[in-house]
Structure formats: C-alpha cells, structure tokens
N, C-alpha and C positions, 0 to 999 in steps of 0.2 A: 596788788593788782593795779595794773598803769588805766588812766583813762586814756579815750581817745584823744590822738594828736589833735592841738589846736593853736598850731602854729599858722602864721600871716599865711595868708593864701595869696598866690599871683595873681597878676593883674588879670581881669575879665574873668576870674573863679570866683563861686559864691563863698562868702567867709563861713557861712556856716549853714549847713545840711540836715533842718532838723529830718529828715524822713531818713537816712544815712546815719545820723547816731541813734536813731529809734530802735535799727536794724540791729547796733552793739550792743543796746539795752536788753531788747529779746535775746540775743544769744546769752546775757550775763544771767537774765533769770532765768531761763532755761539751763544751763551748765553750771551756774555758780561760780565757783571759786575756779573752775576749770579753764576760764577763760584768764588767761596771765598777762593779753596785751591786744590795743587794738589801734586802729590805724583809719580816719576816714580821711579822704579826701574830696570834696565836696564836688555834689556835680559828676561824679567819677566814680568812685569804687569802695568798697569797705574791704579793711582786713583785719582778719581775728584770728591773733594767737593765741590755740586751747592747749591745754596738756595732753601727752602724749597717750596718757588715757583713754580721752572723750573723742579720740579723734573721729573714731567714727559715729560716734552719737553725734557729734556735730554734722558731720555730711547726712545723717539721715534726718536732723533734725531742719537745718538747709533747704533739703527735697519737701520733708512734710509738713515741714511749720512757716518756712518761709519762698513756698512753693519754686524755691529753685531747681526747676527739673530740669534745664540744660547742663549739661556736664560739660565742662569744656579743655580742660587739662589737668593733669598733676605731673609732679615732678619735683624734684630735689634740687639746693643750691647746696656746695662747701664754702662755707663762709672764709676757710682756711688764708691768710696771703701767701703767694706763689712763693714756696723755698728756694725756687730758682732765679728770682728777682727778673732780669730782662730774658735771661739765658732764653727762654724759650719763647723770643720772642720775635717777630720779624725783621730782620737784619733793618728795614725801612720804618717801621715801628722803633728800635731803637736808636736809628740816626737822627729820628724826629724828636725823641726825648733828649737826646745830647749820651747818652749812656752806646758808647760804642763796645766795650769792653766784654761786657758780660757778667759784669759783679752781679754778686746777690744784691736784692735790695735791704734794707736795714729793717727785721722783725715789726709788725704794726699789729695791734691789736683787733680782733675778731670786731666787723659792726656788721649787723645782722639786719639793715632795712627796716623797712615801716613794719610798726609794731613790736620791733627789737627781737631778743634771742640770748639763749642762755648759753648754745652747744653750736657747737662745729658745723652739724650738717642741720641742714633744716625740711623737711618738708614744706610743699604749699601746692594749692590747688584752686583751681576756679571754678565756680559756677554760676547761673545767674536765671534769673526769673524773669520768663517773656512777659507777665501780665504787671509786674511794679517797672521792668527795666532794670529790675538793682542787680550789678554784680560783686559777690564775694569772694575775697580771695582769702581761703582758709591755709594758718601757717600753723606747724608741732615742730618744736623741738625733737631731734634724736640725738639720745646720748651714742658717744665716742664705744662706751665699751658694754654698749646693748642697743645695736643698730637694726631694731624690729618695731613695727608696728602694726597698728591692725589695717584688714586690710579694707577699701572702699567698694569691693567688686559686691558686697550683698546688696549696696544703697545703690554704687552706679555701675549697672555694667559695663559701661564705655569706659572705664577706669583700670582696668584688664592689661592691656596692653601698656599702657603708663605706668603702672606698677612694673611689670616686666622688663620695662626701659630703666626705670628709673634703679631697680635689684641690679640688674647688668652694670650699668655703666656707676652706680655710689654705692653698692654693697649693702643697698638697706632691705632690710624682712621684711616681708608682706602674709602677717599670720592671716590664712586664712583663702589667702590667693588659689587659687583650683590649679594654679601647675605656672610657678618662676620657670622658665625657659628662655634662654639665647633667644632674641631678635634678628641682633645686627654681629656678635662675636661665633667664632668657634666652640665648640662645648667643652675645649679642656684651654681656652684663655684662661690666663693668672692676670690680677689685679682689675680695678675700675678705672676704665680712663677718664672721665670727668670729676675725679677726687684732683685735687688741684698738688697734693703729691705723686701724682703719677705720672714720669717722666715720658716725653713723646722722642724717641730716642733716633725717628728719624730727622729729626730737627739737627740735632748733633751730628749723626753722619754726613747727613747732605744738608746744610747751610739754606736757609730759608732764600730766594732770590731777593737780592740790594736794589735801593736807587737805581744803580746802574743798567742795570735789567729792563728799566722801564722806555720804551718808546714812544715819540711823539705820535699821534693819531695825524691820520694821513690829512694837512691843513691845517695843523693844530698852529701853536707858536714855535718859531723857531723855523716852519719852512716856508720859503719863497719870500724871505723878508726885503726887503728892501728893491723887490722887483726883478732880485736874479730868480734864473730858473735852475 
C-alpha cells in the first residue's frame, strides 16, 4: 500500500497539506487495505486509489463520512500508448513533432498518473465537499478481461448519465446501473471510440487539414507589410 506522494511541490504551493492527508488517513481507516494508492497535492486536490471492490463503498463513504455531497464527474482514461503512433494524428500536429511519415511510435509502457495503476483502463471520479472545500478525486483499477464495476448511481444519482458515457464509449460494466443506454452512438455501433485502439478511420480516408490550410487573420503578419497595399 503506497503512501501519499511527497514529492517537491512548485513554487508558491504549500509543501505540505496536513488537512489533505488527514482526508487519505480517513479513507485508509475506513477501507483498509482497499485503498492501494493515493496522491495529495497540496492546496489542491486528494486522490485515492481503492480496489475495484470498495469502489462504491468509497463514494458512499465520501458522501457520508466525508460529507462530499457534490457530485461532479466520473469517467474512464486507457492508460494504453496509441498503436498507431502519429498516424492518427494531425497532419500539423505531426509536422510540429518532425514525424511526417506516419510510423508507429516505438511501444512505451503503461504510467497511470497520480496515485499510479496496475491495468489498462482506469476509472476516476470527482467530488467535493462545499463545507471543508476538499476535492476528491476517487481512481479503480479495471481489469482488461473483467471490464465491470459497481455502479455509483445508489450513492450519486448525478453519476447515471456518466456511467452511460463512460460503458459507451470504454466498454466498462456498471453492475447495477438501472439501464446502460446509447447517449451519443447508434444502438447496433461496434467497438468504443475512446479505447485508444480504436481506429478513427476517417482520418485515413480524408487526411486531417496541414499547415497549409491554415490562413493568415485578416491584419495578422504577413499582410500589408512593408507599407504595400
């Protein structure tokens, strides 16, 4: 079980936050062993990663222990690096990296942010408490070949709709959810488009617009220089 980061903090941030890691302490004795990593940054934000477990006993526990009653988002990141290296990237976007080509980029390993990570996909979620000001931002692990969790809609209803987004577009279970439904796709769409393996295929037919594309703003540099008209 990692303690909280306690790495040099920037200039004009407090180095250290006691009321910020009181916040990991409560969650550790409350969860226990469930909390597997955590993350403060002072002045700023806490974040706790539980197992995929406790996930919802931590947001309930959030709400009634550490009265964070504003709900504010959930959602998924894939920690994955893009298999397609620039390919899918903006023709301007690539000219600025020097990578005109399109090669893959060379394999790098998964880093999973503040408070780290074990899996591919991760959950995380925010909420925060109007009477301390403390915001949490709560992270689980989901395994690769059991992409379910429980879901937040019994602690926060506002988490309904997030959950729906986040099954849509990363393919993750929400046991418990009162009804995963299509947001923004068709109801017989194939694949997640935010898994960072899922190819955006009209990039490849039609060529993102270059450099070239781009025109000056009317006054910008380049016109009326030198006093011609």
């Amino acid at each position: 079980m990692s303690s909280a980061d306690t790495t040099e903090a920037p200039a004009g941030e407090l180095e250290r936050d006691d009321a910020r890691e009181a916040v990991v302490e409560r969650f550790r004795s409350e969860l226990g062993d469930a909390v597997v990593g955590a993350h403060v940054r002072p002045g700023h934000a806490v974040w706790v990663r539980v197992d995929r477990g406790a996930w919802r006993e931590a947001a309930r526990f959030a709400r009634d222990g550490l009265h964070c009653a504003f709900f504010d988002f959930l959602s998924a990141i894939d920690w994955l690096p893009s298999p397609f290296g620039r390919d899918m990237d903006s023709q301007e976007d690539r000219i600025a990296a020097g990578d005109t080509d399109g090669s893959p980029a060379e394999p790098t390993a998964i880093v999973a942010g503040a408070a780290g990570g074990d899996t591919r996909f991760q959950l995380l979620a925010r909420v925060y408490a109007p009477t301390t000001g403390t915001a949490v931002i709560l992270k689980a692990d989901v395994p690769d070949d059991d992409l379910s969790i429980d879901s937040w809609v019994p602690v926060y209803a506002g988490a309904n709709w997030h959950e729906r987004e986040t099954w849509e577009m990363f393919g993750i279970d929400f046991v418990g959810h009162p009804g995963l439904t299509h947001i923004y796709l068709p109801g017989q769409f194939e694949g997640h488009p935010l898994r960072k393996d899922f190819p955006l295929l009209a990039r490849r037919v039609k060529p993102w617009p270059g450099i070239v594309d781009v025109e000056p703003m009317p006054g910008g540099a380049g016109e009326g220089e030198g006093g011609e008209e």
